[in-house]
Each structure stands twice: as C-alpha cells, then as structure tokens.
PDB file of N, CA, C and O in Angstrom:
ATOM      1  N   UNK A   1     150.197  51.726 100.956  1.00  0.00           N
ATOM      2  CA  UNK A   1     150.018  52.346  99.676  1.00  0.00           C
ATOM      3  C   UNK A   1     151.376  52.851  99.179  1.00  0.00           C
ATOM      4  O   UNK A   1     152.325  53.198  99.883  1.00  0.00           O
ATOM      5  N   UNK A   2     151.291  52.828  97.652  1.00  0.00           N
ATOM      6  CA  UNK A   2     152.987  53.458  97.237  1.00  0.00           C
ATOM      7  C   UNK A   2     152.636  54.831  96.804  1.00  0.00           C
ATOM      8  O   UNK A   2     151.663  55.290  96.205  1.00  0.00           O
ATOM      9  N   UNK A   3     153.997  55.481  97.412  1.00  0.00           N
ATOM     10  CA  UNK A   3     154.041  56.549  97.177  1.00  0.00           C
ATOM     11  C   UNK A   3     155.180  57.045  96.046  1.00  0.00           C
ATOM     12  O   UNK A   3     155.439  58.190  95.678  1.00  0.00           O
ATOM     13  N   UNK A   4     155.606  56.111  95.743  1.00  0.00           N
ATOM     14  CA  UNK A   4     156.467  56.278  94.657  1.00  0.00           C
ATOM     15  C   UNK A   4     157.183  54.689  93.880  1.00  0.00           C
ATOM     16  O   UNK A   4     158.095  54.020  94.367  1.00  0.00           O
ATOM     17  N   UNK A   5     156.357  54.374  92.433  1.00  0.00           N
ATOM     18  CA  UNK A   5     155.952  53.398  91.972  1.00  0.00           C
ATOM     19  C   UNK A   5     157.786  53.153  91.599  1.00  0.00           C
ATOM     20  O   UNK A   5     158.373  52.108  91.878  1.00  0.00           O
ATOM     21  N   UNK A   6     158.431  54.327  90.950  1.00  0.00           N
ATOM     22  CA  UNK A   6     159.664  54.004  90.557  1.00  0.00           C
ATOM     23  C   UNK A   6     160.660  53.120  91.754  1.00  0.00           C
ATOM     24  O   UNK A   6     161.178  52.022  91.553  1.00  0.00           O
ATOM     25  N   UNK A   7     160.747  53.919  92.992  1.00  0.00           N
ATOM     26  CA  UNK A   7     160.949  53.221  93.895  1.00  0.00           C
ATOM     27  C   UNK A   7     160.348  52.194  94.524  1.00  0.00           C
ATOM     28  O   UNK A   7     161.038  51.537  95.303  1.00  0.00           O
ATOM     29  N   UNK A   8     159.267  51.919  94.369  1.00  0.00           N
ATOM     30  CA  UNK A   8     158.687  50.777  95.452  1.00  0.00           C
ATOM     31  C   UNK A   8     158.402  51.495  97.082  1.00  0.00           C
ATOM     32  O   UNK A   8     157.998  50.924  98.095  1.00  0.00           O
ATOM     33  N   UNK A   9     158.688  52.589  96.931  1.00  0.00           N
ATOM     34  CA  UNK A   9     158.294  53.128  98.085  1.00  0.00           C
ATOM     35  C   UNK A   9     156.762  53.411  99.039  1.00  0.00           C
ATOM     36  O   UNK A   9     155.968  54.325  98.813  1.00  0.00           O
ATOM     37  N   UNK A  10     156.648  52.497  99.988  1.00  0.00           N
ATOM     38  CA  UNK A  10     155.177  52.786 100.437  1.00  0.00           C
ATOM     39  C   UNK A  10     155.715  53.538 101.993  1.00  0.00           C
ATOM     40  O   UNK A  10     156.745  53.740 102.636  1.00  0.00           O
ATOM     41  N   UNK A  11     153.924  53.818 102.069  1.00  0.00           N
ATOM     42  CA  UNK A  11     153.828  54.548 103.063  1.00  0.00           C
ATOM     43  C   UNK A  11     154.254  54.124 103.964  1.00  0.00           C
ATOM     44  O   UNK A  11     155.007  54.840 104.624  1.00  0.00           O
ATOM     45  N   UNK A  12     154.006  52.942 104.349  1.00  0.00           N
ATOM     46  CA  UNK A  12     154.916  52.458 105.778  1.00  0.00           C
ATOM     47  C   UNK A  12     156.485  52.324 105.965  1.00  0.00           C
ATOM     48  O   UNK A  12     157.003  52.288 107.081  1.00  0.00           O
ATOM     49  N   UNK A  13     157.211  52.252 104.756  1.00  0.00           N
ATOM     50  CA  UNK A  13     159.079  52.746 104.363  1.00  0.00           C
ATOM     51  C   UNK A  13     159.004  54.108 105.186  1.00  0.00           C
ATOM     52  O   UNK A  13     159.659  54.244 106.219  1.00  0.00           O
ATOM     53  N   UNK A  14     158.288  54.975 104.750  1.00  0.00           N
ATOM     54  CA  UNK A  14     158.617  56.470 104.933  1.00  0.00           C
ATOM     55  C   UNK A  14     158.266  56.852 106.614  1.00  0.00           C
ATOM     56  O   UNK A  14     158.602  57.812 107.307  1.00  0.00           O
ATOM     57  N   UNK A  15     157.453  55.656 106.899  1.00  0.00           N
ATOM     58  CA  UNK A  15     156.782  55.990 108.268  1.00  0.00           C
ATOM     59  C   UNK A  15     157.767  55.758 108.867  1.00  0.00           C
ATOM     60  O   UNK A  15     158.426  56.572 109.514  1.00  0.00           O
ATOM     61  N   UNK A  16     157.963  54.719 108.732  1.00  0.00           N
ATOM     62  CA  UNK A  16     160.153  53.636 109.330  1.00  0.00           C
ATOM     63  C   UNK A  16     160.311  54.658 109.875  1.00  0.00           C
ATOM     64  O   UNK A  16     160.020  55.149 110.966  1.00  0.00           O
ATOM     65  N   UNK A  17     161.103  55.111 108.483  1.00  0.00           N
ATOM     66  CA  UNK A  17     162.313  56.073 108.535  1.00  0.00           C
ATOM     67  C   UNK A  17     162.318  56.982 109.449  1.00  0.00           C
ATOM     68  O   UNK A  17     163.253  57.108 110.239  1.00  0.00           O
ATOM     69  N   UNK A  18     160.969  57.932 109.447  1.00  0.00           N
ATOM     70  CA  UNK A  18     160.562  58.975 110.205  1.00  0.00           C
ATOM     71  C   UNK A  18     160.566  58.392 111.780  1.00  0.00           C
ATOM     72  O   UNK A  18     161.033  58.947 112.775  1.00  0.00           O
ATOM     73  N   UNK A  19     160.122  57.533 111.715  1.00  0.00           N
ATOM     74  CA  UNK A  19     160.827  56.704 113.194  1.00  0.00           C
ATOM     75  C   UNK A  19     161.998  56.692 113.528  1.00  0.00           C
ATOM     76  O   UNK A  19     162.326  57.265 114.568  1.00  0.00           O
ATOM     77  N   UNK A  20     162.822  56.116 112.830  1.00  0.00           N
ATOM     78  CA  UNK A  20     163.968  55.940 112.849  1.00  0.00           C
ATOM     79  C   UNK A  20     165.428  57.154 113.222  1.00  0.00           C
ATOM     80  O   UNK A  20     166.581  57.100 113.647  1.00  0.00           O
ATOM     81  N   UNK A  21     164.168  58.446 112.597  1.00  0.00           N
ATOM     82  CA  UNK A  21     165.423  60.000 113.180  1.00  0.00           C
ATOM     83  C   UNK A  21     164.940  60.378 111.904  1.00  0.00           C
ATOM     84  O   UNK A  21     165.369  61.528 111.994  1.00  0.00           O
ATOM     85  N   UNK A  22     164.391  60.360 110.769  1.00  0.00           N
ATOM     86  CA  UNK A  22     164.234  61.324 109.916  1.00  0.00           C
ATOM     87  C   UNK A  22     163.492  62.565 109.373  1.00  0.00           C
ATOM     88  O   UNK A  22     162.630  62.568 108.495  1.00  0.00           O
ATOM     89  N   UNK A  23     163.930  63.502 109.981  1.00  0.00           N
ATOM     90  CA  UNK A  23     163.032  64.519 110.258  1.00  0.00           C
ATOM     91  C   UNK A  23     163.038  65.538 109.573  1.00  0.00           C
ATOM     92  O   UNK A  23     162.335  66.460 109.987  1.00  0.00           O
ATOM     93  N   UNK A  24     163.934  65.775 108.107  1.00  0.00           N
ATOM     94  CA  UNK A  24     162.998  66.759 107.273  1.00  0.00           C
ATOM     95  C   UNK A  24     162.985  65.898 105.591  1.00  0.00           C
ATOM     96  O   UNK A  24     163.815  65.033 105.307  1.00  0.00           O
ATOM     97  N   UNK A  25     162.162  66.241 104.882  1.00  0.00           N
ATOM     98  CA  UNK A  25     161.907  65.879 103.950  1.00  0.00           C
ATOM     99  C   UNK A  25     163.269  65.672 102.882  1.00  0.00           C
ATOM    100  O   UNK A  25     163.266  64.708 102.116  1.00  0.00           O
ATOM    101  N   UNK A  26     164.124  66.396 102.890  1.00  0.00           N
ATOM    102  CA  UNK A  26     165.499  66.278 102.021  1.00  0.00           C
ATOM    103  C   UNK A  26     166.191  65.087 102.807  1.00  0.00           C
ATOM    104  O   UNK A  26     166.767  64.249 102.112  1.00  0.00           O
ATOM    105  N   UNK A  27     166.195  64.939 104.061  1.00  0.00           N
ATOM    106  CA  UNK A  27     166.993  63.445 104.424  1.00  0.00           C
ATOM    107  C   UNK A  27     165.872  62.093 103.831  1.00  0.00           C
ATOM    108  O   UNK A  27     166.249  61.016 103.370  1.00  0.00           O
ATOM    109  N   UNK A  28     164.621  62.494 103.994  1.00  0.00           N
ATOM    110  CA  UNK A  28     163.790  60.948 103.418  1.00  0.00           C
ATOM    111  C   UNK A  28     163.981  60.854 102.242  1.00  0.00           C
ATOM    112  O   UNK A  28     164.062  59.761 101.680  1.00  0.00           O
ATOM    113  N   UNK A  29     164.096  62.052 101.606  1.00  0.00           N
ATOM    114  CA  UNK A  29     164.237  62.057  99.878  1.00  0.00           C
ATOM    115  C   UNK A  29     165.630  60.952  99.600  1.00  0.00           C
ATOM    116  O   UNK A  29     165.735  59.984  98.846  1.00  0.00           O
ATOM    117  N   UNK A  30     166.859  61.746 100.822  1.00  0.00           N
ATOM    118  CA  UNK A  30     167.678  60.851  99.874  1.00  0.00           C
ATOM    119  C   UNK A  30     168.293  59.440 100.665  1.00  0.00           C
ATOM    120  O   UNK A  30     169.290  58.744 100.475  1.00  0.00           O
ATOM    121  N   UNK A  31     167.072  59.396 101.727  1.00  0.00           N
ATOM    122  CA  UNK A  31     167.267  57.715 102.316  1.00  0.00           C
ATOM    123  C   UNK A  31     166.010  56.763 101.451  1.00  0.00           C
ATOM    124  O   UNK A  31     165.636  55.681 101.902  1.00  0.00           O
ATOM    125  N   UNK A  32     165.565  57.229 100.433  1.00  0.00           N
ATOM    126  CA  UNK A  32     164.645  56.484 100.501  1.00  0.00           C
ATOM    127  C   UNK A  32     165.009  56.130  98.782  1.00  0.00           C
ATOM    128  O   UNK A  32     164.487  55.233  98.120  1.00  0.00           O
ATOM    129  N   UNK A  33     166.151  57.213  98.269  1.00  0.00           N
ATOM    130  CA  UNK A  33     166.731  56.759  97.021  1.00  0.00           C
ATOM    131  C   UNK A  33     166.089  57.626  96.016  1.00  0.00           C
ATOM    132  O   UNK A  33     166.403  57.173  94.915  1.00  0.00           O
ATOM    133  N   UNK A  34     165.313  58.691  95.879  1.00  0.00           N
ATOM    134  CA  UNK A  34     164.385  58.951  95.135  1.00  0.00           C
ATOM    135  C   UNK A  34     165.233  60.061  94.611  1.00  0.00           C
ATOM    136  O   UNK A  34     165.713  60.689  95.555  1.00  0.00           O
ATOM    137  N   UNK A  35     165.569  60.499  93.528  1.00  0.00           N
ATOM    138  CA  UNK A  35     166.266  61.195  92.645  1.00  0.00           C
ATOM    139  C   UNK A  35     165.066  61.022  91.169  1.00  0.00           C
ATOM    140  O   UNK A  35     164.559  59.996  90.716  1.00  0.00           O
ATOM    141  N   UNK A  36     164.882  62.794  90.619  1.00  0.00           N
ATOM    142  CA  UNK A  36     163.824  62.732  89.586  1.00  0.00           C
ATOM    143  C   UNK A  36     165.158  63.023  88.610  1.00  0.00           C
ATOM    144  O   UNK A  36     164.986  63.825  87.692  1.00  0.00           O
ATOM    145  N   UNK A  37     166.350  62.469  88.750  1.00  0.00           N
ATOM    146  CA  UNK A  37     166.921  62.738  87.489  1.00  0.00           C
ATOM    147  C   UNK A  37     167.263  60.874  86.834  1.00  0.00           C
ATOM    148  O   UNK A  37     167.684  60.533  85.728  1.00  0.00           O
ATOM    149  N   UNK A  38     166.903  60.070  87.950  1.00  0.00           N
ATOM    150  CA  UNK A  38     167.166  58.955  87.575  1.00  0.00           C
ATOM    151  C   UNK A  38     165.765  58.438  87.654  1.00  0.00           C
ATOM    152  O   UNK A  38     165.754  57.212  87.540  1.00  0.00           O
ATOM    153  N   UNK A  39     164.553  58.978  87.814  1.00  0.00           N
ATOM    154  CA  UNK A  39     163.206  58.114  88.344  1.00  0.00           C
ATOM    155  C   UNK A  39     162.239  59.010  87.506  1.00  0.00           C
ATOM    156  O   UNK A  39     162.524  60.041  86.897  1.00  0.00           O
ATOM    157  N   UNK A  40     161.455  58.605  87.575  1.00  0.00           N
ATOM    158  CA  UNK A  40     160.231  59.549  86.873  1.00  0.00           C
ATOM    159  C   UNK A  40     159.937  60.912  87.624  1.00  0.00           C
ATOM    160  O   UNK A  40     159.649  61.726  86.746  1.00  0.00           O
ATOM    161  N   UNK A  41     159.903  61.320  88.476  1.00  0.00           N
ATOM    162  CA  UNK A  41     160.174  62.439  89.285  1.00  0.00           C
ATOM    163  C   UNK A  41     158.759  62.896  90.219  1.00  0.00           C
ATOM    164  O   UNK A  41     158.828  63.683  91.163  1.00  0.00           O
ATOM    165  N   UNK A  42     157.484  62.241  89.756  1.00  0.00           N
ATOM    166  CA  UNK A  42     156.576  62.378  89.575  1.00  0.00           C
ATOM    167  C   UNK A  42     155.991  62.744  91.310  1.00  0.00           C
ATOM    168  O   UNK A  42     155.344  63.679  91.781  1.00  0.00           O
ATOM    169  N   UNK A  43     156.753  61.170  92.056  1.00  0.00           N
ATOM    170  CA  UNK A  43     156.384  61.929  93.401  1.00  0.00           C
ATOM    171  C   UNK A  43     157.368  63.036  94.204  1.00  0.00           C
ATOM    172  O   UNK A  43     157.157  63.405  95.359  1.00  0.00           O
ATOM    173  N   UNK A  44     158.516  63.503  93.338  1.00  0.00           N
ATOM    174  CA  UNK A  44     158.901  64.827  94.215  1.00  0.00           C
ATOM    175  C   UNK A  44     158.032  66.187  93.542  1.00  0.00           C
ATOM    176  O   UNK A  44     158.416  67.292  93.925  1.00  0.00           O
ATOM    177  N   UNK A  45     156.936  66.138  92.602  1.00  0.00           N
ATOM    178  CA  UNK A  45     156.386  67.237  91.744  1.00  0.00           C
ATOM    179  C   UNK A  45     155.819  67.733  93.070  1.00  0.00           C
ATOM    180  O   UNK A  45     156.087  68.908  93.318  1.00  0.00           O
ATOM    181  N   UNK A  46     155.011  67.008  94.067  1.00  0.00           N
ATOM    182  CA  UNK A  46     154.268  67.506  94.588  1.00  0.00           C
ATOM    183  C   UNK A  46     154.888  66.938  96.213  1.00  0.00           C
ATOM    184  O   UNK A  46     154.439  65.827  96.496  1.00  0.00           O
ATOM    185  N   UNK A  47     155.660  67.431  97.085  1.00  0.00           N
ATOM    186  CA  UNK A  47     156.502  66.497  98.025  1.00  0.00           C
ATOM    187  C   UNK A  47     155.653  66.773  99.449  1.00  0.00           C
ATOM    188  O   UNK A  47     156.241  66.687 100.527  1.00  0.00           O
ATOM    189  N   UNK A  48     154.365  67.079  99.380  1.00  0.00           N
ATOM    190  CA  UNK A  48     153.361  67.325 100.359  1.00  0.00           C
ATOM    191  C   UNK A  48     153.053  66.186 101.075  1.00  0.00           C
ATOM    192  O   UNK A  48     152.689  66.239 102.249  1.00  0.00           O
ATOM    193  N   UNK A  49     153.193  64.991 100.353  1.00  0.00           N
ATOM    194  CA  UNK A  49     152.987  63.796 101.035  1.00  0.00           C
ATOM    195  C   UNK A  49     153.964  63.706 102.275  1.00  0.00           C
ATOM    196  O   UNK A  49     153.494  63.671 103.412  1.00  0.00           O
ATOM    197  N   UNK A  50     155.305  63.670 102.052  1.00  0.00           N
ATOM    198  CA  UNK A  50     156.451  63.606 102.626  1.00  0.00           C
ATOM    199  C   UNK A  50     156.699  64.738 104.031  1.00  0.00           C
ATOM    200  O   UNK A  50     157.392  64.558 105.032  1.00  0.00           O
ATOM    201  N   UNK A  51     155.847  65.931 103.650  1.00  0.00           N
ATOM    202  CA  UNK A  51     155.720  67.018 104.679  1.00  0.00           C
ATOM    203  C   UNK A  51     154.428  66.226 105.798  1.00  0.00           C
ATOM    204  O   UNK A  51     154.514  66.011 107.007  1.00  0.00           O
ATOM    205  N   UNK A  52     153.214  65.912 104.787  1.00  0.00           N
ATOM    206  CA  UNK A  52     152.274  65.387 105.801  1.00  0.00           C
ATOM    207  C   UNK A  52     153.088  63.745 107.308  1.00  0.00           C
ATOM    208  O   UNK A  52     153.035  63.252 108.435  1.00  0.00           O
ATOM    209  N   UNK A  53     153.444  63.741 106.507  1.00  0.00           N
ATOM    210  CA  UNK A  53     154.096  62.210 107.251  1.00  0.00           C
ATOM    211  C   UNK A  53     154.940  63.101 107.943  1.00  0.00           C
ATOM    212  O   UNK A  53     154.622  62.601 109.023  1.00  0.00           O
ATOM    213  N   UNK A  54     155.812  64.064 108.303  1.00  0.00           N
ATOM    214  CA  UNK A  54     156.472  64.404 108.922  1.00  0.00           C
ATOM    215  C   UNK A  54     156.003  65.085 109.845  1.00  0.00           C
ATOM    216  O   UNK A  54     156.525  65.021 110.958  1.00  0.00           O
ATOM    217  N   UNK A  55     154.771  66.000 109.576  1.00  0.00           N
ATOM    218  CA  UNK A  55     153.668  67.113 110.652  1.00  0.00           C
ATOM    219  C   UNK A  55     153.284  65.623 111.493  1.00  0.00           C
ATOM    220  O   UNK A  55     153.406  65.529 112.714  1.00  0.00           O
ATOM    221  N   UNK A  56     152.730  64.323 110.478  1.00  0.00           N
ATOM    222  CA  UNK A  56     151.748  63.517 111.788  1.00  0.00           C
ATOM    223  C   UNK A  56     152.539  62.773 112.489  1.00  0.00           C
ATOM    224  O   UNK A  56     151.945  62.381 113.494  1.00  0.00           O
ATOM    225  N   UNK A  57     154.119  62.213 112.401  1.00  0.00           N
ATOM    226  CA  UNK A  57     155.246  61.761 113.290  1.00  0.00           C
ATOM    227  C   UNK A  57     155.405  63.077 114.233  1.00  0.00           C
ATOM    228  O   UNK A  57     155.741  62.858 115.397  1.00  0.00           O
ATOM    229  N   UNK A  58     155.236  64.148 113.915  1.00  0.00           N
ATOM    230  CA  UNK A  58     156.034  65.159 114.799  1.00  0.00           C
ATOM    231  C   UNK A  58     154.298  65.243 115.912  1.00  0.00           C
ATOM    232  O   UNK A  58     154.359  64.735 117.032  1.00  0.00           O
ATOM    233  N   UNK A  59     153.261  65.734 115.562  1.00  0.00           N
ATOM    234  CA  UNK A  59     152.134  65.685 116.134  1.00  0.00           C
ATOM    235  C   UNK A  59     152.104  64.426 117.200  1.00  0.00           C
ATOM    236  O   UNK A  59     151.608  64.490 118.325  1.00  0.00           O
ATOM    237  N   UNK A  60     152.724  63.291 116.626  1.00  0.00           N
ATOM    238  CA  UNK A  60     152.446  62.161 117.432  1.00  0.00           C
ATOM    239  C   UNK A  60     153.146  61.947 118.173  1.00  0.00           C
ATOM    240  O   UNK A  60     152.868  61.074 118.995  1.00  0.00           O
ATOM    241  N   UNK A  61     154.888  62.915 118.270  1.00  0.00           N
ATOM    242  CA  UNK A  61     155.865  62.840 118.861  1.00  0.00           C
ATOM    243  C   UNK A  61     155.332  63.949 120.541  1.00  0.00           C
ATOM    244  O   UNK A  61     155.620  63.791 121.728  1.00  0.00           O
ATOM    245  N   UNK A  62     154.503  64.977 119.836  1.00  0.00           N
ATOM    246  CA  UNK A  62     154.328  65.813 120.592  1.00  0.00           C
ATOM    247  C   UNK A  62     153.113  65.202 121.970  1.00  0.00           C
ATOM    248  O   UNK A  62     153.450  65.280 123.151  1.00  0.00           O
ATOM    249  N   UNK A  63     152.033  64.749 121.637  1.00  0.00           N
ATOM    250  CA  UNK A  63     151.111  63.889 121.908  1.00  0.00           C
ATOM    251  C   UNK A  63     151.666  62.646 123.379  1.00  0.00           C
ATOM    252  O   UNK A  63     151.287  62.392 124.522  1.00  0.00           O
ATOM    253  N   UNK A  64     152.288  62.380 122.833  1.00  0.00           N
ATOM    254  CA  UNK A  64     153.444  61.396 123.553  1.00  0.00           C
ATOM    255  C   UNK A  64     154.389  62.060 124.722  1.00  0.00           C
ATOM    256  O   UNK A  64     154.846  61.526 125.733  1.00  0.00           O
ATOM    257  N   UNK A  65     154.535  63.479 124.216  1.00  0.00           N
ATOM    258  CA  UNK A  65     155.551  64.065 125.629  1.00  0.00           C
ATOM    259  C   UNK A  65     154.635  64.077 126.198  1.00  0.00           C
ATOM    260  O   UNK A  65     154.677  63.409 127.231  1.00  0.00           O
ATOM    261  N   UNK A  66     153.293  64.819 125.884  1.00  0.00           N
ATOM    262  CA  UNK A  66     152.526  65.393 126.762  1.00  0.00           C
ATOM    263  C   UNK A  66     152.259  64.552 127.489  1.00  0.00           C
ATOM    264  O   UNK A  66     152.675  64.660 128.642  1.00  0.00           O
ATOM    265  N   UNK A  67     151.608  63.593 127.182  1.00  0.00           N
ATOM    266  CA  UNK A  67     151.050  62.319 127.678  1.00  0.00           C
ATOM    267  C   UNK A  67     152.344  61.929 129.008  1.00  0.00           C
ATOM    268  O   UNK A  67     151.891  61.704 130.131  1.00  0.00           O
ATOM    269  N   UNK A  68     153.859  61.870 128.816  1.00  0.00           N
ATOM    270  CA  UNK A  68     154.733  61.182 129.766  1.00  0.00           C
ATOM    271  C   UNK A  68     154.561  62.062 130.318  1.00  0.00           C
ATOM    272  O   UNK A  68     154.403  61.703 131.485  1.00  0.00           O
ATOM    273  N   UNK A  69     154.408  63.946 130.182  1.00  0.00           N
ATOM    274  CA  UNK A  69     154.450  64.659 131.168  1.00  0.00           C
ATOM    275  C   UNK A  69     153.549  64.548 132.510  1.00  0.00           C
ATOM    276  O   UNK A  69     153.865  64.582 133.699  1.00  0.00           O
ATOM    277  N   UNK A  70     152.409  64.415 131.911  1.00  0.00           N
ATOM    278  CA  UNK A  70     150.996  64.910 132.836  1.00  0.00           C
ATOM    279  C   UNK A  70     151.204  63.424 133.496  1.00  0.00           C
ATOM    280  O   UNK A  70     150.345  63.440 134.378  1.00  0.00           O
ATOM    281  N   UNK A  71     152.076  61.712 133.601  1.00  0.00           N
ATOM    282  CA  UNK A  71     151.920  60.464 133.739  1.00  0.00           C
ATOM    283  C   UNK A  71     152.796  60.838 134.836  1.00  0.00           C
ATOM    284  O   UNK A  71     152.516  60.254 135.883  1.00  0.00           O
ATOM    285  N   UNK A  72     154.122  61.928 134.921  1.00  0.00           N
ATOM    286  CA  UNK A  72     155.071  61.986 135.697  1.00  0.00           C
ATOM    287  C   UNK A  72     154.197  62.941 136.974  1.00  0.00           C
ATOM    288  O   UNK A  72     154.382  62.624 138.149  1.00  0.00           O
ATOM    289  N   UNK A  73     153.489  63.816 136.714  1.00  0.00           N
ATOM    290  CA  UNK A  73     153.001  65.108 137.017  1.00  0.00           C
ATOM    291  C   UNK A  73     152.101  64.190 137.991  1.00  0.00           C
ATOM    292  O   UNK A  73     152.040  64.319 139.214  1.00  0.00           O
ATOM    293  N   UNK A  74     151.541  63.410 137.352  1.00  0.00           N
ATOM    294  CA  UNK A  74     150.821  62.525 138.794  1.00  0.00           C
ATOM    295  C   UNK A  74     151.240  61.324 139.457  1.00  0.00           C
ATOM    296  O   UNK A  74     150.457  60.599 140.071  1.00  0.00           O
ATOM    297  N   UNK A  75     152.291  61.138 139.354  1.00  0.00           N
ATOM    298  CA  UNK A  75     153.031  59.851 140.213  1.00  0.00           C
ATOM    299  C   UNK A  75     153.652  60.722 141.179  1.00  0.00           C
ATOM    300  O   UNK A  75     153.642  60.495 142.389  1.00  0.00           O
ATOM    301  N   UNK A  76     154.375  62.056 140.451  1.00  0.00           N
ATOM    302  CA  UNK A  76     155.075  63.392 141.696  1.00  0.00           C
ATOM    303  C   UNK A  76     153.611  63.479 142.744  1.00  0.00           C
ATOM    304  O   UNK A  76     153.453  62.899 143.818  1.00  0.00           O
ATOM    305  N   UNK A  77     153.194  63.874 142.436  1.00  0.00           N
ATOM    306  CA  UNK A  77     152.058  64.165 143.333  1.00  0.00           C
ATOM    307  C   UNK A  77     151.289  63.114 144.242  1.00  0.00           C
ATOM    308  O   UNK A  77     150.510  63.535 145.096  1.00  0.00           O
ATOM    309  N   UNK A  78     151.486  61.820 144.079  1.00  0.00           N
ATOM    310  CA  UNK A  78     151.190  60.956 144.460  1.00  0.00           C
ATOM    311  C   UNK A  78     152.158  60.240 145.481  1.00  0.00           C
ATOM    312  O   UNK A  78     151.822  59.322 146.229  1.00  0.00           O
ATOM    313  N   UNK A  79     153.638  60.907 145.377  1.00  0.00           N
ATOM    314  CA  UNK A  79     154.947  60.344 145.710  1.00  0.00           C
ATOM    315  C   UNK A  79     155.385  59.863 145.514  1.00  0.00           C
ATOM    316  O   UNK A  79     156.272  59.526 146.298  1.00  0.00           O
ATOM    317  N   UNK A  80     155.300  59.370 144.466  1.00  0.00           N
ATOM    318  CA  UNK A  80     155.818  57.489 143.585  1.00  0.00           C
ATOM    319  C   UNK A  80     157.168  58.413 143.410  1.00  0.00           C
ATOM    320  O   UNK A  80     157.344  59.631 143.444  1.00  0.00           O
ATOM    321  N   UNK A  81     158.008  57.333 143.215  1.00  0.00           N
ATOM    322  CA  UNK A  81     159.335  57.706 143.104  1.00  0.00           C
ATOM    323  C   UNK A  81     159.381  56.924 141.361  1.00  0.00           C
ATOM    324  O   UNK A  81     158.569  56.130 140.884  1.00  0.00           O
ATOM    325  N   UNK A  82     160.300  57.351 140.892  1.00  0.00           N
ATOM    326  CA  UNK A  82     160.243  56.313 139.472  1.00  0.00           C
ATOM    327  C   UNK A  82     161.922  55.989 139.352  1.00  0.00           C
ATOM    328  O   UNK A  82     162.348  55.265 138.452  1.00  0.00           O
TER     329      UNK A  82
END
C-alpha cells in the first residue's frame, strides 16, 4: 500500500529501510525523499504511520532477542557448545 502518493512510497520501501538501520522517523523522512515543501505534505500531516512501522520493527527486533536468548539458554544447559 502507498503511503505517500507524491513519492511512490509504499509500505514495504519504509519496511526496507527500517531493516536496513533506520530507526527514527526524521532519518526515513529524509531517506525516503519526502519534503512537504516540495510534495503535497499530506503524509507528514499525520507521521503516525512512520512511528507505527518503527514500534512493529522494534517489537519484532525485541521478539527475536528474546527468542536467540531463551535458544542459547537451552543449548547452555544442554552443553552444546555453539
């Protein structure tokens, strides 16, 4: 889905990025080109989208330690060496 028609920007660009190392909303703003003095401005009016994508990369980042933690937590205990 686009999240910003001036750019061509869809949801999966912004997901990239946020992959990629981008982790607060002022670096996606200006990797992704979006300036409301040259664009309609329309999707920085409300930049909640851009926060949500960043809470569910960071949620999913978090999800993921846990997950390698408790994976290490029982191979230690098991003796596996890694």
């Amino acid at each position: 889905m686009y999240v910003c028609s001036c750019r061509a920007v869809t949801e999966a660009r912004v997901d990239r990025l946020i992959r990629e190392g981008a982790r607060d909303a002022r670096e996606l703003i200006r990797r992704l080109g979006i300036d409301a003095r040259e664009n309609c401005g329309v999707c920085l009016r409300d930049p909640e989208w851009l926060f949500a994508r960043l809470r569910a990369q960071g949620d999913a980042d978090a999800a993921r330690a846990r997950q390698n933690e408790a994976r290490s937590a029982t191979l230690n205990s098991q003796g596996v060496e890694r």
